[in-house]
C-alpha positions as CSV (number, residue, x, y, z in Angstrom):
1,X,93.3,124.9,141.8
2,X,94.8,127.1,144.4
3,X,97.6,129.2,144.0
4,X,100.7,127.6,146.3
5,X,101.5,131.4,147.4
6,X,97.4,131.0,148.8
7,X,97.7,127.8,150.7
8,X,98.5,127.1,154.0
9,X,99.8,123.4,153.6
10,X,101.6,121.8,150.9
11,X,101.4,118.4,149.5
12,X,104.7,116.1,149.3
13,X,104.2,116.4,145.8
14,X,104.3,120.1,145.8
15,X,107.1,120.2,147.9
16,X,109.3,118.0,145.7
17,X,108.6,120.2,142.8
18,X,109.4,123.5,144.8
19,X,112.7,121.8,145.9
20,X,113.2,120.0,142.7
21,X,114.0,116.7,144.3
22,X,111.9,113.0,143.9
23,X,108.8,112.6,146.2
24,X,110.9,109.8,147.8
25,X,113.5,112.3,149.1
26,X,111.0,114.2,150.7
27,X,109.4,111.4,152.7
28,X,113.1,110.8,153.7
29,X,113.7,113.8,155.3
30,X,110.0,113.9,156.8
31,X,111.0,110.7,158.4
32,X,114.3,111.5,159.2
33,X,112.9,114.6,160.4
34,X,114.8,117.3,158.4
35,X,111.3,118.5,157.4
36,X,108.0,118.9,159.9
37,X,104.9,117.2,158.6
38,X,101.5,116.2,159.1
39,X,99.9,113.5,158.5
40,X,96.6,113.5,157.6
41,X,94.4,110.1,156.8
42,X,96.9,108.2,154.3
43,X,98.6,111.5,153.2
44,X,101.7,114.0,154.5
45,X,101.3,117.7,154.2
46,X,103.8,120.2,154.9
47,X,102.9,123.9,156.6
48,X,104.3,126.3,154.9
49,X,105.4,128.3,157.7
50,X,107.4,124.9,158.5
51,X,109.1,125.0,155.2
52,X,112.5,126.5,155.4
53,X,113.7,127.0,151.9
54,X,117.3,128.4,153.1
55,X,117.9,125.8,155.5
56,X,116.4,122.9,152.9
57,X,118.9,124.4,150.3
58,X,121.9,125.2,152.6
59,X,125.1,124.0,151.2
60,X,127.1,121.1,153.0
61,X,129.1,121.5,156.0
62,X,133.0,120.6,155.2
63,X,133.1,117.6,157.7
64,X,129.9,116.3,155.0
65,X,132.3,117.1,152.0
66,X,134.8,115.6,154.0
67,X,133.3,112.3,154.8
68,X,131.9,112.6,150.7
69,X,134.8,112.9,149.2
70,X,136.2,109.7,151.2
71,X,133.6,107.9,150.5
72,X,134.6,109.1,146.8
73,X,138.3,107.8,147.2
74,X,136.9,104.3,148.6
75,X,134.9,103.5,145.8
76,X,137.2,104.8,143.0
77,X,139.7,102.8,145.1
78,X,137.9,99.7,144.8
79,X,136.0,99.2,141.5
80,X,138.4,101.1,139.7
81,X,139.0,98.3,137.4
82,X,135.3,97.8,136.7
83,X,134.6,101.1,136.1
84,X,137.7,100.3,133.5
85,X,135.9,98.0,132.0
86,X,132.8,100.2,131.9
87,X,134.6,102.6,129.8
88,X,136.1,100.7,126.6
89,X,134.2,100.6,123.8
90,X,134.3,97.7,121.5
């Protein structure tokens, strides 16, 4: 098997391993597109060249953590009581 420092193009699997997130998220972000691909008969590839690590891996703006962390509030806000519940042990 090639070495991935070798190849040109990268399978989704590849890529989720090298970003150390589900196959799933990245055929999110190729269909969102967060992250340039090919596809080629029934399968996505990714150029290298295409693959921006440091943009992939940048950290979230504060208007993100912002809307995050009220997102946060609303749910701890509204299933406080279940998650309660969750928590007692018999």
């Amino acid at each position: 098997m090639e070495n991935n420092k070798e190849k040109e193009f990268l399978s989704t699997i590849e890529v989720a391993q090298l970003l150390g997130i589900s196959r799933i998220a990245v055929f999110k972000r190729i269909k969102k597109g967060t992250l340039p691909a090919q596809k080629i008969g029934e399968q996505y590839v990714i150029a290298k060249k295409d693959l921006n690590l440091e943009k992939l891996h940048s950290p979230l703006s504060q208007k993100r953590k912002d809307e995050l962390k009220k997102s946060i509030s609303h749910i701890l806000e509204r299933y406080e009581e279940a998650f309660k519940l969750l928590g007692k042990t018999e």
